[in-house]
Structure formats: structure tokens, C-alpha cells
N, C-alpha and C positions, 0 to 999 in steps of 0.2 A: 122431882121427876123419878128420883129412885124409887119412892117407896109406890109410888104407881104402877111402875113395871117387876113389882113383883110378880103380883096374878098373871100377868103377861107372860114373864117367864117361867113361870110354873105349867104354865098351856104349852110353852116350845118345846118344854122336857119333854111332852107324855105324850103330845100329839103330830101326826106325821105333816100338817100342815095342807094347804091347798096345792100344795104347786110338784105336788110328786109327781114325775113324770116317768114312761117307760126305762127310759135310756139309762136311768138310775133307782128301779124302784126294787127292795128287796126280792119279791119274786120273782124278780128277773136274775139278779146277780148271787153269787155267793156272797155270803158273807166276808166284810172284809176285815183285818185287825184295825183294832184304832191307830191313827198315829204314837209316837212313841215322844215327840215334843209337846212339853208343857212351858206354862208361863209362867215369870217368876213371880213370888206373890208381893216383890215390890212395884209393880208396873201400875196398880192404882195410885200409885203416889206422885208418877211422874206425870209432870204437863205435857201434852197434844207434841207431837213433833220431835221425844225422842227415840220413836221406834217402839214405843210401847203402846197398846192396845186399850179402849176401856171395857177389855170383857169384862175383868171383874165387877165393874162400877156397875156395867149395865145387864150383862147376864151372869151373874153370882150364882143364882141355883143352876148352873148346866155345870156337870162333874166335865174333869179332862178327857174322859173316854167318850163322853156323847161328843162334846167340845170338836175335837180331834176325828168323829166321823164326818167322813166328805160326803155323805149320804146323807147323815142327818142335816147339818148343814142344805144341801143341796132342797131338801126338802121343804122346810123350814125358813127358804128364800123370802122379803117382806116383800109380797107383791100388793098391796092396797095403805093407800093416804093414813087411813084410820090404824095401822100398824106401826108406821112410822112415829105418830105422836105421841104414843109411848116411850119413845129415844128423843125425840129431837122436838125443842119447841115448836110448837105452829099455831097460831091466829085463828078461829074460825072462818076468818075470809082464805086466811091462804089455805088452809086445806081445803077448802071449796073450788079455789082455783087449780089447784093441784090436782084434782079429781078430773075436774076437767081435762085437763093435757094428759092426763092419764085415758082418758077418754080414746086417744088418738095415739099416745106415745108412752106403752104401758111402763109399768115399774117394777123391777127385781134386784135385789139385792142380797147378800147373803151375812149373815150374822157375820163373820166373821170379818168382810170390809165394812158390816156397817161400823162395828168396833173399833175403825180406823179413825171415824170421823171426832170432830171436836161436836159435839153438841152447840155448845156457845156461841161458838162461830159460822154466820150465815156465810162468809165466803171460804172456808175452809177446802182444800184444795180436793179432800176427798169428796166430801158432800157435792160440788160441784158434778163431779164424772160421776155420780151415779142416782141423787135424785133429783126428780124432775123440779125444771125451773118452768115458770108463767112465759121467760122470753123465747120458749121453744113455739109458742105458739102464736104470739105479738110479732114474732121475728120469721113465722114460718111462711111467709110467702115469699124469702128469697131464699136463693136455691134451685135444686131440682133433686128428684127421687134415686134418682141412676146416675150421679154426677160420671162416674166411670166407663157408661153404657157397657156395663157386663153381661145383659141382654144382648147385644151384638154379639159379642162374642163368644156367647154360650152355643156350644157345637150339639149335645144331646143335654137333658134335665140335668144339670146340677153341675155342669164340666163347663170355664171357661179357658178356650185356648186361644190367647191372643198374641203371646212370644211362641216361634217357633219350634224350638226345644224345652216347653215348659206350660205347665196345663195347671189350673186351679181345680181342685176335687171339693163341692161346699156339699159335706155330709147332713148340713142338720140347720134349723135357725134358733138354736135352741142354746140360750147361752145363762152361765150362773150369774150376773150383772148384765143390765141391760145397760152399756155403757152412753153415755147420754151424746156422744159424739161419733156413735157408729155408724159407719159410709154403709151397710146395710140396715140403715132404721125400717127404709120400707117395708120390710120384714114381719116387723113387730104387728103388724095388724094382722097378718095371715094367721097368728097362732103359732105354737109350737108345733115343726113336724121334722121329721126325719126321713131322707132319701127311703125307698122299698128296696128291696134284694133285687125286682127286674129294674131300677134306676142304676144301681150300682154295679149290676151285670152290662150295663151300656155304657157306663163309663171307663169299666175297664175295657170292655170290645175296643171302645176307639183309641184305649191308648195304646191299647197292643196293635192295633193297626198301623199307627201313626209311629214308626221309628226311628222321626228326628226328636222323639220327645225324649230329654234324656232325667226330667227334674217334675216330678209330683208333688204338689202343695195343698197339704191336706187341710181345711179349713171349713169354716160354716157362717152363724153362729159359732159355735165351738167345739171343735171336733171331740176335744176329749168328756162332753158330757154323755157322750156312747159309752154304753160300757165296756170294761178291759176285754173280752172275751168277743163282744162285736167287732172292736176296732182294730183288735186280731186277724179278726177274721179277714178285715179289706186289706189291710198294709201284708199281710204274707202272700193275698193275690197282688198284691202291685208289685211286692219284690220278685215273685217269680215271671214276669214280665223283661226278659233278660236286657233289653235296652235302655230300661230305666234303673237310673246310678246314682240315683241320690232322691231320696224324699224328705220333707221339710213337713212339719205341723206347726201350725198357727192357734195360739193358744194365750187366753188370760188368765188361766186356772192358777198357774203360779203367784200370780198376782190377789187375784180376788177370792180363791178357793185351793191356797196351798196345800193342804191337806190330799186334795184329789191326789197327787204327787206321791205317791206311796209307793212300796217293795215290786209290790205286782203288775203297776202299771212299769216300771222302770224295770224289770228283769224280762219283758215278756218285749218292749220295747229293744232291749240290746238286742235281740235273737235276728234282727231286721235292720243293723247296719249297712250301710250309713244314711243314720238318721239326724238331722237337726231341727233345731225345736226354735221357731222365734215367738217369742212372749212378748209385756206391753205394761212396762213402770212407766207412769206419767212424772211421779212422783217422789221425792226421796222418804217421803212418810210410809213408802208404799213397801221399802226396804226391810220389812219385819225379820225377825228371827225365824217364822215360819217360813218366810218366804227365801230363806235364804237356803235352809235346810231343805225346801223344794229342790233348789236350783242345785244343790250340792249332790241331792239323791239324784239328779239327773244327767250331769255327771261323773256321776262313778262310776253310772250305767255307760259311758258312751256317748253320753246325748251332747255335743258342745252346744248352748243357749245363748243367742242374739236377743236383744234387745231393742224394739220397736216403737221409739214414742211418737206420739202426735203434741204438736205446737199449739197448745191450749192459753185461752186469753184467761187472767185470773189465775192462772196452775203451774203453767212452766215456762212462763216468756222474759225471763229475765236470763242475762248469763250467769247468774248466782245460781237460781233454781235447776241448769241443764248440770249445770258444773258441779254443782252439789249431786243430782241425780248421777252424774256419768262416772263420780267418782264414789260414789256408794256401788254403783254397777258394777267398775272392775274389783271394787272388795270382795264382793260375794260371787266375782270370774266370772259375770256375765260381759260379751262385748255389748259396746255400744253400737248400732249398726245404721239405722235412719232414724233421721228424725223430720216424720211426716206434716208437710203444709195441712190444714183439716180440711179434708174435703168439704165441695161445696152443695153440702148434703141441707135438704130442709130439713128446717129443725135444729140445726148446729150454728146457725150464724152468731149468735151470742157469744158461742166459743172459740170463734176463728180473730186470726190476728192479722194484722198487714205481712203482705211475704216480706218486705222489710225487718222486720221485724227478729224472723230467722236470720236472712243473713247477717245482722248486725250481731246476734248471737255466736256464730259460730265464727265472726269477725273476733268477740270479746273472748272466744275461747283459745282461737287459734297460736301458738306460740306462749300461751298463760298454761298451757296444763300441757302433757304428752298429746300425741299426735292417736296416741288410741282411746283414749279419753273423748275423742270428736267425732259423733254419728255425721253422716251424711245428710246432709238436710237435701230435701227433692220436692218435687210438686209430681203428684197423679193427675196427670193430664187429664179436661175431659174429654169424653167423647173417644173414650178407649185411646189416647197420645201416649199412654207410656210415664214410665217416671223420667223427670227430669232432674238432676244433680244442680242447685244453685249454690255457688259461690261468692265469697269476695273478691269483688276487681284487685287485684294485686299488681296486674299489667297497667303500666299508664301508658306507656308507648310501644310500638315495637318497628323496627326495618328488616329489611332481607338478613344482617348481619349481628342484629343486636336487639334487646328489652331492656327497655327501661323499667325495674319493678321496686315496688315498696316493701315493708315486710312488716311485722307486726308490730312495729314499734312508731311505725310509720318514715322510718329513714328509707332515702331512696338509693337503687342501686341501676347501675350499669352492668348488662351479663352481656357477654359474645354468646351470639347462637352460631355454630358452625354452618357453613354455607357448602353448597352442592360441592361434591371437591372436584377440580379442575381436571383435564386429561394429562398426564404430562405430552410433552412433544415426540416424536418420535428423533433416536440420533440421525444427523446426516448420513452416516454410513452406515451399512448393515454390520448387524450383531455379528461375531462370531464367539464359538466357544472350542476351548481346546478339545484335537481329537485325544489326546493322551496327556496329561495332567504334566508328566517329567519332559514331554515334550519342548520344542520351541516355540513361539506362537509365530511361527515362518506360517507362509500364505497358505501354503499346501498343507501344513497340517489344522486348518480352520474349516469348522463344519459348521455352516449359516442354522439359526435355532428363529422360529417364528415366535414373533409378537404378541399378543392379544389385546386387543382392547377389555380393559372393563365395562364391562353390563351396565356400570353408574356412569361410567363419563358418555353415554348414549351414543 
């Protein structure tokens, strides 16, 4: 396979690829410097899974300075079957299939996750989330397109306001992986486009109108495929929107296109605190050295980074795999924040688990690792319900005065819950209190002081 993809890579050197888009194409942006992280040149040697990459193995003529541009990269994304076979075994039937579902459920990937994948390995946990399987389409008629009905609650193009203090802003559908479990697949058919200047002028109108909003979540696709100098431009008018206190960006660039993560988007970002940034490791493979030195340039900037997985069948539904992920996570000081049921998007059913499933996970986590080591596992209601927090029953019983609970070992316990507290009685006689301290407490020197009920004893 290697020596195939020579010519191949000799073509990603020099050519800017199909999939250049405005949001990042050189005549739009300044030029930027390359990153400044390279790979060690022992990471050809190690097996799939210890955080090492097979660029070398499989893109050997790209130098570390093209390597390290998020532009070339971003360019040079493998969107067609016949690109792929160059990396990764395929069948004449299964590419044939694959063309197909592509057909309907296109395909983008960026050199540098494709590097993540095991070649050899048909279920390898990368290749799963990012290229297309035959069951997206055998499996696609359960589901729905808008599990979320974000339609409902989209107020003007591109704003959904369904919490009352809190607006989703979707700049763009336009992302560097087309993750194969995305609750906006419906998407992918429209094409790549990005909000106009009078779309983003109407979304800011309503939020400056609207002054219970205190929390802006900037997303897409992916908001940071905008260039630095665009994305600029909207987050300085959101900050001067004096009511809103906090903005949030939704991003997998960390993850799949580390590199994007550079000087300039993180110093131009600080200027617009308080900003937090949630991102999206499924994986503990996903944990790269690039990716860590992402998350570290982001804060130094200021940015604190949460972490967002989805419960993926085949990838992370073991307590092994979340535990491994969650503890690679606070290595490299990202929190661990939810970890999302998969919606029940078409196209995804292949990758969703029983909700059992979670909870028994974060049952096996509970009391085994720190208490910050453990995302929130929730359900996205449809039909716009909101998230929902599920837990492990811990309660077996409970009265007015007491719970019965188990704990993670499964010993059981006896807790007092305090009960309403009672009124005291009032004395048979009235209070008094001395008029003069050195005094007698003779009758005439007693000055009657009023009672009060407490507010709690009703």
C-alpha cells in the first residue's frame, strides 16, 4: 500500500485539492506561520493506539511545514472513495458501496485524522467516526432528520433560541470531518455555505433585543472553519452586546485539525473574554501530542476547554474506553463535561447503544476514579425536551425521615434526612427581659419583648 501512495502523495504536496473553500482559502486569509510541533521520527515504529500517528508511514513526502499547515490540510480534506484506497484497503464491491452512501452522506476527512486510523483494522475506533459505512444506509430508515426540532426553535436563519437565557448562533455547515454521527447530517446534502453578513446582522439584532440572553454558543458545522479575521469580526459584536456574559464555541478542530489552533487564533480569542471552548474526543487515540499542544495553546490564552463525547457503539461504550478517555482528558486539563446518548439522527443508528448502556458506564466509573474524571451522561430530548441528566439509582428506598442508599461497592446504607423542624411551643408565661442588667428581676423592673414565629414553622 505504501508504495502506491507515493504518486498520491506527491499530488497533496503541490496541489491545493478539491475541497478549498472560501472560509479558508489563501486569497482570503493572510498567510499564516506553520505550526511549530513536529513528530518524533520514532512514531513509525509504534503500533496503532499509542498516540502516535501514521503520517510517516503513509504521508512521508509532506515536509513538517506543509504538515503543520491547517490550511493545507484543510484543503487537501479526502473527499471521494477512490482517495481513500490509497490508505486504506477496500474491495471493488465495497468501494462501490461506499460511493453510494456517499451519494447521500458525503465524505471529508483531513490527512491528519486520517493518520490516526489503523489501516488493518476494519473496526478501528477512528475509521468508524469518520468514514462512511454501508449501515448508514441499510439502517437509514430509522430515525429522523431533526431529532432535536431545531427548526422549531430557530427564531431568525441560523439562531436557535430554545433555553431562555441562552441562544445557539450556527455560522456555517461546513466542517474539516464530516463526523459520521453528526445530529446535523441533514446538512450535508445542502453543500457547503456559510451565514451572509445580512444573516449575521439578524442574529445579532435579536440578541440584543432579547436581554434575558445571557450565554451565546457559537457553532455550525464548525464555527472555527471561518477565518480568524471573520470570526473576529462576529464575537467583538457579540461582546459588545452588554447583556451577554459569557460565549461558548463548539468545535472539533482540536480534535481532527489541531493545527487550526495556532498563535493567532488564541491571541485574538483572549481579547473577548470570557470565552469557553467545548470540543469532542470520542477517543483516547484521539489524545495526540498535537492535540494536546492545541488544548494547552488554548489555555494559556484564557480559553478553559470541556470536553463533549457522544456514546458511540464499537468506539467508546465500555467503562474501560470512557475511563481511559476521561483520564487522558484531565492529563492534557481538559474537563470532562457530557457525555451525550447519540441522537436519533438517520444515518447513525449503527452507532447508537442502548441508554443502558451509559448508565452502567458511569455506574462502573463512579467511586473507581475521582468524581472529576465523570462527564455527565444526558439524553437530547426529541422534539426540542431539553437535555436530560441520567443516573444510577443509588436510592432503593426513601420515607419523610430517612434513604435507604447503596454506594458503589454496592453496600447498603441507612442516611437521616432531616425533617420540616417543628415550631417550639410558646412558654405559659410571657417573656420578660431586664430593664437594667444590675438590676432585680422584681416585676416592675420587667419589660415584656415580642415573640416571632419563624417563616419555617408556617
Amino acid at each position: 500500500m505504501k508504495a502506491s501512495s507515493v504518486g498520491f502523495k506527491n499530488q497533496l504536496s503541490h496541489e491545493s485539492g478539491k475541497c478549498c473553500l472560501e472560509s479558508c482559502s489563501s486569497d482570503n486569509i493572510e498567510e499564516e506561520p506553520p505550526g511549530k510541533l513536529s513528530i518524533s521520527d520514532d512514531l513509525e515504529e509504534k503500533p496503532p493506539g499509542k498516540l502516535a500517528t501514521n503520517r510517516y508511514r503513509l504521508f512521508g513526502d509532506i515536509s513538517d511545514e506543509i504538515w503543520n499547515d491547517w490550511k493545507w490540510q484543510f484543503r487537501n480534506r479526502f473527499t471521494r472513495v477512490e482517495q481513500l484506497v490509497q490508505f486504506i484497503p477496500l474491495s471493488t464491491e465495497e468501494q462501490a458501496q461506499l460511493r453510494l452512501v456517499t451519494m447521500r452522506y458525503p465524505l471529508a476527512v483531513t490527512p491528519y485524522y486520517l493518520s490516526l486510523i489503523n489501516p488493518a483494522n476494519p473496526d478501528d475506533p477512528i475509521r468508524k467516526q469518520a468514514i462512511p459505512s454501508t449501515m448508514e444506509m441499510t439502517m437509514g430508515s430509522m430515525g429522523v432528520e431533526d431529532p432535536l426540532d431545531e427548526k422549531k426553535d430557530t427564531v431568525v436563519p441560523g439562531l436557535v433560541h430554545r433555553y431562555r437565557d441562552r441562544v445557539l448562533l450556527v455560522l456555517t455547515d461546513i466542517c474539516p470531518v464530516l463526523c459520521r454521527h453528526c445530529t446535523r447530517k441533514r446538512e450535508w446534502r445542502n453543500g457547503g455555505w456559510m451565514r451572509s453578513n445580512a444573516e449575521i446582522d439578524a442574529m445579532l439584532a435579536y440578541i440584543g433585543q432579547h436581554k434575558a440572553i445571557r450565554d451565546v454558543i457559537i457553532s455550525g458545522g464548525d464555527p472555527l472553519t471561518l477565518s480568524t479575521p471573520h470570526l473576529e469580526d462576529i464575537i467583538s459584536r457579540i461582546r459588545e452586546i452588554k447583556h451577554v456574559e459569557i460565549i461558548r464555541i463548539g468545535t472539533r478542530f482540536p480534535v481532527v485539525l489541531p493545527q487550526r489552533i495556532d498563535n493567532e487564533l488564541c491571541n485574538m480569542l483572549a481579547k473577548y473574554g470570557p470565552i469557553w471552548l467545548n470540543t469532542h474526543f470520542n477517543h483516547v487515540r484521539e489524545l495526540t501530542p498535537e492535540a494536546a499542544a492545541a488544548c494547552n495553546r488554548l489555555l494559556r490564552s484564557g480559553i478553559p476547554v470541556n470536553n463533549q463525547s457522544v456514546l458511540l457503539r464499537g468506539i467508546n461504550d465500555s467503562v474501560e474506553a470512557q475511563t481511559t478517555l476521561c483520564h487522558g482528558l484531565l492529563k492534557i486539563k481538559v474537563r470532562p463535561y457530557y457525555l451525550f446518548q447519540c441522537d436519533e439522527v438517520q444515518g447513525t443508528e449503527h452507532l447508537r447503544t442502548p441508554v443502558e448502556v451509559g448508565i452502567k458506564i458511569i455506574e462502573g466509573m463512579r467511586g473507581h476514579t475521582s468524581g472529576l474524571a465523570i462527564p455527565a451522561f444526558v439524553i437530547d430530548l426529541p422534539k426540542g425536551g431539553g437535555k436530560v441528566p441520567l443516573q444510577p439509582d443509588y436510592i432503593l428506598s426513601q420515607t419523610e425521615g430517612e434513604l435507604v442508599l447503596r454506594n458503589y461497592e454496592g453496600r447498603i446504607f441507612h442516611y437521616r434526612s432531616p425533617t420540616k423542624p417543628a415550631c417550639p411551643e410558646l412558654p405559659a408565661e410571657v417573656l420578660y427581659r431586664a430593664g437594667n442588667a444590675n438590676a432585680s428581676l422584681s416585676k416592675e423592673n420587667r419589660v415584656p419583648i415580642r415573640v416571632r414565629r419563624s417563616p419555617k414553622c408556617g
